[in-house]
Short mmCIF file of the C-alpha atoms (twelve columns), coordinates in Angstrom:
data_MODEL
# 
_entry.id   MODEL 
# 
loop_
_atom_site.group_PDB 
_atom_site.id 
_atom_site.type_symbol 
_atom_site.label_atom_id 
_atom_site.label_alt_id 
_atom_site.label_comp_id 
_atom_site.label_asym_id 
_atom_site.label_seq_id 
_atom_site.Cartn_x 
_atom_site.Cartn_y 
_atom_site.Cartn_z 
_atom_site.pdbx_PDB_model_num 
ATOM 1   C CA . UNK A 1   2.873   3.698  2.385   1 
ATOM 2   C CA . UNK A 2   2.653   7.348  3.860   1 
ATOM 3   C CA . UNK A 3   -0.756  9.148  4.888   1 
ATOM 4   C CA . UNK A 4   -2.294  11.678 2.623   1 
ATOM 5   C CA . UNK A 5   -2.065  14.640 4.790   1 
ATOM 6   C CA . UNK A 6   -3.578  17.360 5.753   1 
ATOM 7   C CA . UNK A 7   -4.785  17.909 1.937   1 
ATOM 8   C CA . UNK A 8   -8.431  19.986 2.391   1 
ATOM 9   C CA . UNK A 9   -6.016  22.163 4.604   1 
ATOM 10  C CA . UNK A 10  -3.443  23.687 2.020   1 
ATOM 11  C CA . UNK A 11  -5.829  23.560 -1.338  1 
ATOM 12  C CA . UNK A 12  -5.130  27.034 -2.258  1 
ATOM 13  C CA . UNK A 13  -1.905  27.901 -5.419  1 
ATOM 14  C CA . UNK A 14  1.266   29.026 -4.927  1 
ATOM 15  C CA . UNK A 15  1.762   32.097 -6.478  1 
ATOM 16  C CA . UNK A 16  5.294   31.003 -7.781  1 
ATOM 17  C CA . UNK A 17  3.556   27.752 -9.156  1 
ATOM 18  C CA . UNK A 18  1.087   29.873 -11.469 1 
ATOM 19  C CA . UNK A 19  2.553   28.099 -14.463 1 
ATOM 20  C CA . UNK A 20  3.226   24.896 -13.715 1 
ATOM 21  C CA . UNK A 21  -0.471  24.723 -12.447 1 
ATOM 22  C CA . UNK A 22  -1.509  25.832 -15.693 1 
ATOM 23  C CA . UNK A 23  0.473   22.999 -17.349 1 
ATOM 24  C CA . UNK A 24  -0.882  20.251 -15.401 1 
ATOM 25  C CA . UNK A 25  -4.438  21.556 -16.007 1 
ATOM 26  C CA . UNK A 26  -3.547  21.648 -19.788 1 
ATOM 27  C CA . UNK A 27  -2.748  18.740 -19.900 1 
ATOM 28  C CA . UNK A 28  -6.095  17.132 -18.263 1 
ATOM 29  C CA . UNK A 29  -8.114  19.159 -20.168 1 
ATOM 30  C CA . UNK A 30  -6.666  18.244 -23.297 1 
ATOM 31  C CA . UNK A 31  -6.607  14.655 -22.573 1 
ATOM 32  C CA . UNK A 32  -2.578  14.201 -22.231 1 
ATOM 33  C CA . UNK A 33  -2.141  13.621 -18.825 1 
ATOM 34  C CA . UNK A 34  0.878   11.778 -19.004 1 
ATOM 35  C CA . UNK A 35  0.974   8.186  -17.058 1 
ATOM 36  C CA . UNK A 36  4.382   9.613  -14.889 1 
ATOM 37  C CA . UNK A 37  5.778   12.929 -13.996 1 
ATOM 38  C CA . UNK A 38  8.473   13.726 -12.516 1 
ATOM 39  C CA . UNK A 39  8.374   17.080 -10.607 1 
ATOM 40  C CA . UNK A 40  11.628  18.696 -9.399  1 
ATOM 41  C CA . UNK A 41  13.405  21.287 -7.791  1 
ATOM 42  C CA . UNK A 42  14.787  22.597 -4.524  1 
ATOM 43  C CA . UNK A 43  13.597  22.029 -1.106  1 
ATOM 44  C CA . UNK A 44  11.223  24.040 -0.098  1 
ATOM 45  C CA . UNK A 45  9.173   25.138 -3.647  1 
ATOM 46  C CA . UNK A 46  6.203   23.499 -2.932  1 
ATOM 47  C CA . UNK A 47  6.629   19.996 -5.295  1 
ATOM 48  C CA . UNK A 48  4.898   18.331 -2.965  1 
ATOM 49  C CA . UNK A 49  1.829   20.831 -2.458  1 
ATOM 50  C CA . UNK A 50  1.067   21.223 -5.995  1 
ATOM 51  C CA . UNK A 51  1.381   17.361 -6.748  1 
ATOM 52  C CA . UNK A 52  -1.259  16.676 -3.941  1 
ATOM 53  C CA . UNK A 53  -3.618  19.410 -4.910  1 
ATOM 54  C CA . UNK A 54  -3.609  18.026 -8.228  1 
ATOM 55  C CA . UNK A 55  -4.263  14.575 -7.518  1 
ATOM 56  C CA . UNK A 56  -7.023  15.201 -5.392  1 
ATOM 57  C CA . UNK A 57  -8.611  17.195 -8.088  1 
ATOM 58  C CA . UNK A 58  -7.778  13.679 -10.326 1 
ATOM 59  C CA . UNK A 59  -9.981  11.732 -7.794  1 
ATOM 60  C CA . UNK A 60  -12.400 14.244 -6.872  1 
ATOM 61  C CA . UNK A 61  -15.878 13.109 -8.195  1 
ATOM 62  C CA . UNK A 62  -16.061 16.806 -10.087 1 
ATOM 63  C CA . UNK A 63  -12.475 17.191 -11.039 1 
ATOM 64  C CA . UNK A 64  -12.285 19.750 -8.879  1 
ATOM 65  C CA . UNK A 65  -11.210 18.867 -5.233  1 
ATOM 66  C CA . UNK A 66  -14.614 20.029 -4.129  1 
ATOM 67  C CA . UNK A 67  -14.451 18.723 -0.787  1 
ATOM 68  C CA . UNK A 68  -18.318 18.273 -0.817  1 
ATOM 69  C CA . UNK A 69  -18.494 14.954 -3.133  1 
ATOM 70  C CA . UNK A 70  -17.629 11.410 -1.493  1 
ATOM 71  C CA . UNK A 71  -13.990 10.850 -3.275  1 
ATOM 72  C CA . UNK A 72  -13.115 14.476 -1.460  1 
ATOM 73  C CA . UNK A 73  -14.423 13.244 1.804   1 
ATOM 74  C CA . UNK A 74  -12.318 9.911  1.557   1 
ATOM 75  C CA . UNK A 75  -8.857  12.209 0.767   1 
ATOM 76  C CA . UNK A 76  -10.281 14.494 3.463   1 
ATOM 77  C CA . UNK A 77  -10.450 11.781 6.208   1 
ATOM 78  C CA . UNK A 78  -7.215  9.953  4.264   1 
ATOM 79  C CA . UNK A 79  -8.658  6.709  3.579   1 
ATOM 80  C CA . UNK A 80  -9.238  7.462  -0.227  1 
ATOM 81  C CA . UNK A 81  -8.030  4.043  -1.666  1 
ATOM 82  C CA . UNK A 82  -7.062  4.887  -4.804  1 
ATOM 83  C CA . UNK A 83  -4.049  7.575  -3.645  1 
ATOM 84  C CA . UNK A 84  -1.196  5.810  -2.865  1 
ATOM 85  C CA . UNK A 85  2.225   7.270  -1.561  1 
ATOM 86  C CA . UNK A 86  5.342   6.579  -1.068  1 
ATOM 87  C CA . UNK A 87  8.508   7.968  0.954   1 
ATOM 88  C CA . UNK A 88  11.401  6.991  2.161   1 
ATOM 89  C CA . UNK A 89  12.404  6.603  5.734   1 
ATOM 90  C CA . UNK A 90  14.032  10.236 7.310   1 
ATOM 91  C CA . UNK A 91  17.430  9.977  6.185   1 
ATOM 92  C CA . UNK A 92  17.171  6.477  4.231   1 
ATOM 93  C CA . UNK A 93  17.002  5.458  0.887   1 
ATOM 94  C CA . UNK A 94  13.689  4.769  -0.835  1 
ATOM 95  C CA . UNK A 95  13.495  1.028  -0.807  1 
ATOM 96  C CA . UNK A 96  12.800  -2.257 -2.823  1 
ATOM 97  C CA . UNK A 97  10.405  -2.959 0.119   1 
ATOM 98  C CA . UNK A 98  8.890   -0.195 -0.013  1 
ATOM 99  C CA . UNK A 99  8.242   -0.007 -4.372  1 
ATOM 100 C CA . UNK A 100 7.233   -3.732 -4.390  1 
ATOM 101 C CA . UNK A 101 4.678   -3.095 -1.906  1 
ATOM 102 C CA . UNK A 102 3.521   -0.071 -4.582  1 
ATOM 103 C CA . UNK A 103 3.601   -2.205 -7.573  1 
ATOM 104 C CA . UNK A 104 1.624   -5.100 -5.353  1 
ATOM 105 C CA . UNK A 105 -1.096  -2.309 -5.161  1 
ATOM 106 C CA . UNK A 106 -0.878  -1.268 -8.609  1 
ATOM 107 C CA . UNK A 107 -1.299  -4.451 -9.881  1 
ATOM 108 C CA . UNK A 108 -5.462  -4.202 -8.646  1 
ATOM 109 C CA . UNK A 109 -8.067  -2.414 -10.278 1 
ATOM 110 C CA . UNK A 110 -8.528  1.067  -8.956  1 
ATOM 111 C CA . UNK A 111 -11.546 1.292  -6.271  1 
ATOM 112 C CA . UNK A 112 -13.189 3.947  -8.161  1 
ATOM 113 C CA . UNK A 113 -13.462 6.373  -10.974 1 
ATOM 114 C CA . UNK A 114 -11.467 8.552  -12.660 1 
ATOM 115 C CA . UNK A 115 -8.357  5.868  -11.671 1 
ATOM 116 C CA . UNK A 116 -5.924  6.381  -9.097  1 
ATOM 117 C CA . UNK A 117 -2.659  8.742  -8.230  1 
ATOM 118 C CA . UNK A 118 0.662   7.818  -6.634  1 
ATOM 119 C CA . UNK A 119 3.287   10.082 -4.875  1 
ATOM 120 C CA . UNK A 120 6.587   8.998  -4.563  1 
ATOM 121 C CA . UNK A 121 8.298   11.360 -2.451  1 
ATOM 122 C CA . UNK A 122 12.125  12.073 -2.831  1 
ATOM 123 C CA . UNK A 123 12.391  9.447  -5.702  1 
ATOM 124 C CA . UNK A 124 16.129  10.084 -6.010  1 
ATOM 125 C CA . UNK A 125 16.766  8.157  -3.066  1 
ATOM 126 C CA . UNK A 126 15.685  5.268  -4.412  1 
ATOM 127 C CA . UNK A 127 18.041  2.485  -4.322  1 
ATOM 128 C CA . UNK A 128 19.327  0.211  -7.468  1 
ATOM 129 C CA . UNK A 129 16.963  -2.483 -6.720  1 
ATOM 130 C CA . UNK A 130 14.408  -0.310 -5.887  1 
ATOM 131 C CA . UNK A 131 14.525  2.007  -9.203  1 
ATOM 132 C CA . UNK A 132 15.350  -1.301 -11.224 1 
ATOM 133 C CA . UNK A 133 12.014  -3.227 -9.886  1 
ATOM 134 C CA . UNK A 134 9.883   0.420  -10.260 1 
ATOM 135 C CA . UNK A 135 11.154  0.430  -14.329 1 
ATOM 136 C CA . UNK A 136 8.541   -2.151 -15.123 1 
ATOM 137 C CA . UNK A 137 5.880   -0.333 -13.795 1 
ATOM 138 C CA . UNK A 138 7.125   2.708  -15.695 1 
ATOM 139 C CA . UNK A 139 7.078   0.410  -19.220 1 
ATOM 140 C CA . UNK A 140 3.677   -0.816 -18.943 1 
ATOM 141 C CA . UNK A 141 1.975   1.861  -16.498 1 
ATOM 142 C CA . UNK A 142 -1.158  0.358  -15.108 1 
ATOM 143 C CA . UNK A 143 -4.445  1.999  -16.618 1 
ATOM 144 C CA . UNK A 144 -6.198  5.228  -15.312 1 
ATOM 145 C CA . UNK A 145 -3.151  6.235  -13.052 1 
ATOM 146 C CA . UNK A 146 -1.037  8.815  -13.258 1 
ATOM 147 C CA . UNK A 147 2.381   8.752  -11.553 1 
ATOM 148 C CA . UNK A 148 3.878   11.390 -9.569  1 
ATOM 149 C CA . UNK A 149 8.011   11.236 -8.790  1 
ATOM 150 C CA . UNK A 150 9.297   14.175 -6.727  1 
ATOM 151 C CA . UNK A 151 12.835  15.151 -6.612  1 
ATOM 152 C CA . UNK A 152 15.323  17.460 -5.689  1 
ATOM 153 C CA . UNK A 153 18.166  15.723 -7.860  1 
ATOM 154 C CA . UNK A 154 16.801  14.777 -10.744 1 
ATOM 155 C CA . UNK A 155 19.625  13.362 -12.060 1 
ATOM 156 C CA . UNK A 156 20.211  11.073 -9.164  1 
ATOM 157 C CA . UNK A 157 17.965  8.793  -10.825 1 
ATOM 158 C CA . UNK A 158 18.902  6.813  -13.611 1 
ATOM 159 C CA . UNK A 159 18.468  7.912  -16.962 1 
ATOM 160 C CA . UNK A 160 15.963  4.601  -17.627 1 
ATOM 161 C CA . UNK A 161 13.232  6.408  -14.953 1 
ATOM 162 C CA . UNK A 162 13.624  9.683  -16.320 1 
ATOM 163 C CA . UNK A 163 13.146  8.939  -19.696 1 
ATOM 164 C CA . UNK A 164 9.996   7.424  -18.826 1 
ATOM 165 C CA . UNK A 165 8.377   10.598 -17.230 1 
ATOM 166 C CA . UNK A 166 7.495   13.660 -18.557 1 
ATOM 167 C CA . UNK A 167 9.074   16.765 -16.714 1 
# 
């Protein structure tokens, strides 16, 4: 699985992703936060920015990505065990390796409170297998962990994953 990145670094909005921010903090605060979301668009808009500022606000202590409490400090230094990630190879497709390794870490408890985030960069490049062995997970999401699928073509993956997701 991929490294967290240089998260404390970039924790600032786009000013293009104004509204989508305002979504994904609507739906926290009103208790909706749907188990998988799949967040699109073209290279370069910042998917993967806004999907990692949110989850560390998910795991931050004070729901805020405080950088002062001791789930900040673990994203910080990247060694937070509950954010997982996942990205294909440059210029590969995403996997069955690489998703059954995911689900193998899904399948334990999160290490802490509030639950645990995954990134799955450029999910349409997931193979058959690998979108076909990630579908499970998708049915029965594991408790207190919300999903994140990023994508330039959406509609690259099949119809099964995307149904499961909220866009």
């Amino acid at each position: 699985m991929a490294g967290i990145g240089s998260i404390s670094s970039q924790n600032t909005e786009l000013p293009w992703q104004t509204g989508w921010w305002r979504e994904l903090k609507a739906y926290r605060s009103q208790g909706r936060l749907p188990h998988a979301l799949l967040v699109s668009g073209p290279a370069g808009v910042g998917k993967y920015h806004l999907v990692r500022r949110f989850a560390h606000q998910l795991l931050c202590e004070n729901q805020s990505a405080c950088g002062a409490c001791a789930a900040c400090r673990r994203v910080a230094a990247e060694t937070h065990p509950d954010w997982l990630e996942v990205a294909p190879e440059a210029g590969k497709e995403l996997t069955i390796d690489k998703i059954r390794d995911l689900i193998a870490a899904l399948a334990l408890k999160p290490h802490y409170r509030p639950g645990r985030t995954v990134i799955i960069q450029s999910s349409d490049r997931m193979n058959a297998a690998a979108a076909n062995a990630f579908l499970k997970t998708l049915e029965e999401p594991p408790p207190d962990t919300v999903i994140f699928l990023l994508s330039e073509y959406p509609s690259r993956l099949p119809a099964t994953i995307r149904s499961r997701c909220q866009q």
